[in-house]
N, C-alpha and C positions, 0 to 999 in steps of 0.2 A: 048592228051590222057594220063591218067596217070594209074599206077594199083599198087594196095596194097598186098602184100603178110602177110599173121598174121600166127603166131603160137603161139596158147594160150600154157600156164602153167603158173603158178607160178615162177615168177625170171628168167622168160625166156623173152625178147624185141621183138619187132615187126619189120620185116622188110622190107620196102616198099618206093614205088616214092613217091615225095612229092605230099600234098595234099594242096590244098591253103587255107588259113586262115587268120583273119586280126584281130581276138579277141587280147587284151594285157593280160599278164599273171602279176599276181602279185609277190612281192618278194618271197612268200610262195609258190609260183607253182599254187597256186588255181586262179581257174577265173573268174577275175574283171567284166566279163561279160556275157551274156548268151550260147557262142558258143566257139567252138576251141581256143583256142590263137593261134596267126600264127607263131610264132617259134617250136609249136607243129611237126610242117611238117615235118620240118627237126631235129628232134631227139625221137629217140626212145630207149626203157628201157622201167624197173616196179621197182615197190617195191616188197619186199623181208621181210615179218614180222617174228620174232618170239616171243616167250612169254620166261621170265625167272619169277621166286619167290625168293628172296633174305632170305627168311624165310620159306621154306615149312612144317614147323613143325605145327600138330595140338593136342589143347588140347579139349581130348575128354569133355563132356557136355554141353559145351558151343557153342555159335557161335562164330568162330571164321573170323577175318578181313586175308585175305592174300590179301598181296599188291603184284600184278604184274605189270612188268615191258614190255611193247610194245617196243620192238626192229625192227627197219627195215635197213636190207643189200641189200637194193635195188641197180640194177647196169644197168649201161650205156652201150646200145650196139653199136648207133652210134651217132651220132651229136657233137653238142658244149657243152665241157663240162662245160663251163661256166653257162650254163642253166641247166647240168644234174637234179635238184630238181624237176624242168617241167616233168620229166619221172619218175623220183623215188619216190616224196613225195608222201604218201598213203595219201588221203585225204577224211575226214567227216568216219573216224573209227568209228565204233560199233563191241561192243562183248558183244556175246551172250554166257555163261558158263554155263557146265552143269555137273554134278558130280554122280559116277559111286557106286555101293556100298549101304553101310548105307548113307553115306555120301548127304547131299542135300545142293540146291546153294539158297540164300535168298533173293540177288539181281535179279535184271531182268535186262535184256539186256540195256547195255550204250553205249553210247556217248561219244567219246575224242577228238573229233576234229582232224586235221592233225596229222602224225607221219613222220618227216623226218628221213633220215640218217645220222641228227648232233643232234637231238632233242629226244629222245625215251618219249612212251606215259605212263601215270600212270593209273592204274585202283583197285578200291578196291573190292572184290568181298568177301562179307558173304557166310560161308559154315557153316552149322550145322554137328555138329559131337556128333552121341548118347555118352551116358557115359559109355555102357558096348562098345563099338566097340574094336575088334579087333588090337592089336600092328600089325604093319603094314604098305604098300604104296599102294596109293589108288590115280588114276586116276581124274584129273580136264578135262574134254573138253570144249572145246572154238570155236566158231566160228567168226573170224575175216573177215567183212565185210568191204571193204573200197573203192573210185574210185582214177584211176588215167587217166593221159594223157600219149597219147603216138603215136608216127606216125599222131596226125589229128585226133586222136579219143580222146575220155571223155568214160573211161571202167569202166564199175561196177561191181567186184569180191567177191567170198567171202571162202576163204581158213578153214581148221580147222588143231587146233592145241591141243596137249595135253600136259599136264604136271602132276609131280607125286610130290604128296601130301604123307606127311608119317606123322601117328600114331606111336611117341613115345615108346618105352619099360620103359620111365620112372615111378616113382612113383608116383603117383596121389593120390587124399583124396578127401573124402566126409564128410559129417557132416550126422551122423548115429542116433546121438538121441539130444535133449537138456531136458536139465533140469533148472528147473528156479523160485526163489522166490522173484524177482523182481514186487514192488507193484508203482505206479503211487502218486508221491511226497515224494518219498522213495530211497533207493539203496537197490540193493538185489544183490545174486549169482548167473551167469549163468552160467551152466557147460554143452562145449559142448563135447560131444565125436566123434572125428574125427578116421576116418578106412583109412591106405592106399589099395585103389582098383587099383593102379598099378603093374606092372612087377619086381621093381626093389625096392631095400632098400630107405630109405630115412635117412642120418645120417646129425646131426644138424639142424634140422628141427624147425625156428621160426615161432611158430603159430601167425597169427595177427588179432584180429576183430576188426572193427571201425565202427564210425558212423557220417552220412554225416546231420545228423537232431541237432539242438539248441535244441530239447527237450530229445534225448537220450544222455548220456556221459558212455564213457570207462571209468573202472579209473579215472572217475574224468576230465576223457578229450578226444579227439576222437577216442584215441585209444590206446591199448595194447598189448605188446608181450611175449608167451609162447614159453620156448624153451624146445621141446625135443630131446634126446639125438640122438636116431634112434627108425626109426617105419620097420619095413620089411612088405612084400604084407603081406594083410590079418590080419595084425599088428591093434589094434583100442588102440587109448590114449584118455585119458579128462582134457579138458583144461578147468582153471575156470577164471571167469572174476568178479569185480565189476563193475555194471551195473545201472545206477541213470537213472528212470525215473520222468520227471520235476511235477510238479505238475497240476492240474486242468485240464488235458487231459482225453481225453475217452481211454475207455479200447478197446484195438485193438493192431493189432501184428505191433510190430515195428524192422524193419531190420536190421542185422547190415553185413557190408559186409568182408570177409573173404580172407585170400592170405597165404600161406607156400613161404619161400622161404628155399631153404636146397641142399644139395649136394647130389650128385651121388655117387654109388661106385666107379667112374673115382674120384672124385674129383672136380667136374665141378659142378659150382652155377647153380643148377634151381629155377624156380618158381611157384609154381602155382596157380593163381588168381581164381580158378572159388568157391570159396566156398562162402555160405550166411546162414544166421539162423535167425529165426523169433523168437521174444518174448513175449508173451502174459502176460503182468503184471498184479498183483491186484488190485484192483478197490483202490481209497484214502482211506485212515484210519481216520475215520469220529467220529464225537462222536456228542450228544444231550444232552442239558439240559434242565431238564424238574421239575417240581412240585417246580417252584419259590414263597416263601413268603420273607417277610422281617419285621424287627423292627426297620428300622432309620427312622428319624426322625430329622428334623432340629433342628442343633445346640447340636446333641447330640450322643451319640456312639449308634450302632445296630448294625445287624447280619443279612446277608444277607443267606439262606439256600436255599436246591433243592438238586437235582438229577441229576447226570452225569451219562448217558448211553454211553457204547461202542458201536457206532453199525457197529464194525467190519471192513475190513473183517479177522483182525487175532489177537490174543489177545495183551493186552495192559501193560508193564510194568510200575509199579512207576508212576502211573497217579497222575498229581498234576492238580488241579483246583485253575487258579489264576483272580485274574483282572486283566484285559492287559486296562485298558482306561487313559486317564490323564486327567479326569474334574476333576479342581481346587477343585469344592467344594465336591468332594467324597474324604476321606481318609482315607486308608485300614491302620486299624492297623496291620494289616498280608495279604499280597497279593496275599498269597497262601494257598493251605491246600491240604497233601497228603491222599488218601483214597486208595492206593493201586494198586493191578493186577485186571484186568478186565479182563476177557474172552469176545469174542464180544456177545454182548446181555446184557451183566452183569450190574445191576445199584449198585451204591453207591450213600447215601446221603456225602453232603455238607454243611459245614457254616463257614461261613467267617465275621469275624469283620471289621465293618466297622463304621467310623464316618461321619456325614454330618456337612460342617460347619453353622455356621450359616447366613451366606450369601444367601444360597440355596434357590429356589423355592422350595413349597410343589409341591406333585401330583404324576405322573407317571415318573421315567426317565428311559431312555436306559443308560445299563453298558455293553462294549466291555468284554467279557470272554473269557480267553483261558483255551485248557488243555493241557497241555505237558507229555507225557510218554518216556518213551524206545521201540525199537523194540528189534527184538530177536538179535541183535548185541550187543546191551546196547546201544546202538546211541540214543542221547537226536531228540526226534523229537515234532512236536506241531501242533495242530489244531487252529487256530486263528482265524477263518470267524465266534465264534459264538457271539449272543448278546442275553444278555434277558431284560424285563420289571422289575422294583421293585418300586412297592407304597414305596413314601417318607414322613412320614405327619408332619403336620403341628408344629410350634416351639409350645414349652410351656415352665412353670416355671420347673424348676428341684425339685426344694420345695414346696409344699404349706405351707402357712405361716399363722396362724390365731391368734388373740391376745386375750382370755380369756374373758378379762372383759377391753371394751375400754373409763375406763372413771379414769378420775381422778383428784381430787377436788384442785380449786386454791389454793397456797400457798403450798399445800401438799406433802408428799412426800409416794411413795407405790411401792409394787412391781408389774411386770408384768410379767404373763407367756404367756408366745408365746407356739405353737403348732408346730413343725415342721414332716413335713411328707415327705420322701424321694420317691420321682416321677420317678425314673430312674428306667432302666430297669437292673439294676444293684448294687451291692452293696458298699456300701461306707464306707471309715472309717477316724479317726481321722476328723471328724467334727468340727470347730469351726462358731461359728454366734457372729457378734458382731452390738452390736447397735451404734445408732447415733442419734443425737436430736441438735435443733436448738431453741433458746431462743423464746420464753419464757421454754421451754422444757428443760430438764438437765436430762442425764444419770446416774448422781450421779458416786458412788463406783463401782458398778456391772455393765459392759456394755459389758462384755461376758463371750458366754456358749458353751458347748463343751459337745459331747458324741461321744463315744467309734468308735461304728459303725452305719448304718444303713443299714437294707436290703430293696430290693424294697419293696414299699410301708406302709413300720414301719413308727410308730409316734414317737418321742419323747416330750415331754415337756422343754422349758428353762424357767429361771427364772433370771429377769432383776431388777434393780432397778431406778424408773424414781422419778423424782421431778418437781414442776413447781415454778416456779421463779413471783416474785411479779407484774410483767408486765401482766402476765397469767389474760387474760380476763374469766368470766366463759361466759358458752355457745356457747364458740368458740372449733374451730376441728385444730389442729395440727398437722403436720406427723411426726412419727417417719421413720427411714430405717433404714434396715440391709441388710447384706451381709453376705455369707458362703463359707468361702474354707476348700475344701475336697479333700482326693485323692481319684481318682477313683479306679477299679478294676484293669486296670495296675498300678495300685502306681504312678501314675502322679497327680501334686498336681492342682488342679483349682480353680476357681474363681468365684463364679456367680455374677449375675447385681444384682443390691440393690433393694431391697424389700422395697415400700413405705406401710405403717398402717397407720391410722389414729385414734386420741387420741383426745377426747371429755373431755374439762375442765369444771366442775361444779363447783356448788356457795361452798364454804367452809363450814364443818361442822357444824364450833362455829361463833353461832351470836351473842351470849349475851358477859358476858365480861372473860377475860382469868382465868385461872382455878385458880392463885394463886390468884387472886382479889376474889374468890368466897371464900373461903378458909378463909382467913381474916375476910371477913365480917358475916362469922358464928363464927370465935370467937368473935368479936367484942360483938355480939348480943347475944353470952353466956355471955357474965360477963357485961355485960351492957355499958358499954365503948363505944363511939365514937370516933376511928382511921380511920383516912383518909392514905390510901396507893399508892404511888404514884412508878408506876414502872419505874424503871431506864433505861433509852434509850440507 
């Protein structure tokens, strides 16, 4: 017969006859199997849990992590103490915390697995702590659930314990207003105003916002520091930031997250982490081009014009409308052109000189546009996503060329006037044309002519001197060419392609005999005489 004697409490052992058993216990005290372990019989003890926080401090508004520490003083009342762990380890812990107050707990009941008396257990337990609460100490309860062995028994207990949680007299902050003209592809100002809503001064206080997003930058990077001197309770400062939001994002609040660290009137470095601000940027600074015509034309200078609208959302410094593209065959004699401040909504016309070379297909092409302005920094900034359409048409002669009167008699020699008429959409000056002729043809003496200027679409007349050489078939067509260099309207000198005419050689004049054989033979036939005149080769 055997008999058990038990006095429960807490860290109080069991004392009794042995009980027979034949379970094996593991190194940990827990068991390997479903029943007793049989060295259980003969030793009895408990565990002995308490709680510590190596950090009781909370900062009010936030939730905050307090790490507790599971201690157990569990002790041996009799047996082998070689096995004592078989009586003391508390084993399959849970706690259950509960918090007293404003104060609330955000975890739910865990789990830590064994806690011996060489081992203590961790456990982290969320507590919300409002932001107006009270300076103060404030009550954690916990209920420590755990089993152990002891005398021949597997007991399941569940103790409580408390611990004191203390509310700071330190100085704390909030963020009380922001202000912000921060626009999306842009930087702006954010200014926030921080209040200390703690107990105590705060002296050396570095303000810090950052940001954990690739599309927000502090400063140019994640983040920046504001230092003030000292804020006392009830004290509010404004602290300002440059603040870049990236481009092509949607409008919506983007976070930046917030920290003080600064001294106590002790002298002692605190922290405080809980501050955040939301920024709501302006939408992109966008712009439209609208009411596009054009005059190029291949092979020849034009003007590309339109209309640049701002449309917003804040006005626009120093807008310059350029060509941002590089086809080979478009070439801007000016690639930009300033039309000013634009209010958003505001239009300005545009024109821009442009040349097409003559490589170019006729028809419609796409030209890349930008517009670049200022903001209200003076910060050079730019619109680049726009493009518009421009009719290109088709080459032509830059002169029309026309010859008078296209004919001119074998052997003979005459002048010719050509017609020239200036094609361009622009005016010209120092004009030269010179001709060119191929045998039987001859340019003779005069083979060029020259005027002053020409405006679009003036005539002028030249006047040339041709001859035909004794090869000169009649009835046959021959060409003459010319060419004309001019400078244009920038004062660049050019060159046009050669102009082919064609020159219609007729029979000669004189068919009978030459003038001074006429001439002779009327004196002859006054005085009655017969002289034979024979002209010298």
């Amino acid at each position: 017969m055997s008999v058990l004697l038990v006095t429960s409490g807490v860290g109080v052992g069991a004392v009794g006859a042995s009980v027979a058993g034949s379970d094996a216990m593991g190194p940990s005290g827990s068991s390997m199997g479903g029943t007793t372990p049989a060295q259980t019989s003969n030793v009895g003890g408990s565990p002995d849990l308490d709680v510590y926080a190596a950090n009781p401090n909370l900062v009010p508004g936030q939730t905050n992590q307090v790490e507790l520490t599971i201690a157990n003083d569990g002790n041996l009342r009799f047996g082998d103490p070689s096995v004592a762990e078989t009586a003391t380890t508390a084993r399959n812990v849970r706690v259950d915390a509960e918090a007293d107050g404003p104060l609330s707990v955000e975890s739910g009941k865990t789990a830590i697995g064994g806690v011996t008396t060489n081992a203590p257990g961790e456990v982290p337990v969320s507590v919300n702590v409002p932001n107006n609460i009270e300076p103060g100490t404030y009550s954690l309860d916990l209920d420590l659930t755990y089993s152990y062995y002891s005398s021949g028994d597997d007991r399941t207990v569940t103790v409580s314990r408390d611990i004191d949680l203390r509310v700071r007299e330190d100085a704390r902050f909030q963020v009380v207003d922001v202000e912000s003209d921060t626009q999306v592809g842009d930087t702006g100002t954010v200014e926030a105003t921080i209040e200390n809503v703690g107990a105590e001064s705060a002296h050396n206080a570095d303000i810090t916002f950052g940001t954990q997003s690739q599309s927000v930058s502090v400063s140019g990077g994640e983040s920046d520091t504001v230092r003030v001197e000292q804020l006392d309770p009830g004290e509010t400062t404004t602290v300002a930031y440059d603040v870049g939001v990236a481009p092509d994002l949607p409008v919506q609040q983007y976070t930046l997250a917030g920290s003080v660290q600064f001294e106590d009137p002790d002298g002692i470095a605190r922290t405080d982490e809980g501050l955040s601000l939301g920024i709501l940027p302006l939408a992109e600074q966008e712009f439209t081009i609208t009411d596009v015509d054009s005059t190029l034309r291949v092979g020849e200078d034009g003007d590309l014009t339109g209309t640049v609208r701002n449309d917003g959302p804040v006005p626009a410094r120093t807008v310059v409308v350029q060509y941002a593209g590089e086809d080979q065959n478009v070439l801007p004699a000016e690639r930009s052109t300033t039309v000013g401040t634009l209010d958003p909504d505001e239009r300005a016309n545009f024109s821009l000189p442009i040349s097409i070379s003559g490589e170019a297909e006729a028809g419609l092409r796409s030209l890349d546009m930008a517009v670049q302005y200022r903001n209200a920094e003076g910060e050079t900034r730019a619109d680049e996503s726009l493009v518009v359409t421009a009719e290109v048409a088709s080459e032509r002669d830059r002169f029309g060329v026309e010859v008078q009167n296209r004919t001119i008699s074998a052997g003979g020699t005459r002048t010719v006037d050509v017609t020239v008429t200036n094609n361009l959409n622009e005016s010209i000056s120092d004009v030269e044309a010179r001709l060119f002729a191929d045998d039987p043809l001859d340019t003779g003496d005069t083979d060029t002519g020259y005027v002053q200027s020409l405006d679009p679409g003036e005539t002028t007349t030249m006047t040339f001197e041709l001859t035909t050489t004794g090869s000169a078939t009649a009835g046959s067509t021959y060409p003459i060419s010319l060419d004309f260099r001019y400078d244009d309207a920038d004062g660049d000198s050019q060159l046009t392609d050669t102009y082919r005419v064609p020159i219609d050689v007729t029979e000669s004049e004189d068919d009978g005999l030459p003038l001074p054989i006429i001439i002779v033979a009327l004196l002859v036939v006054g005085t009655g005489a017969l002289v034979v005149y024979r002209r010298r080769q």
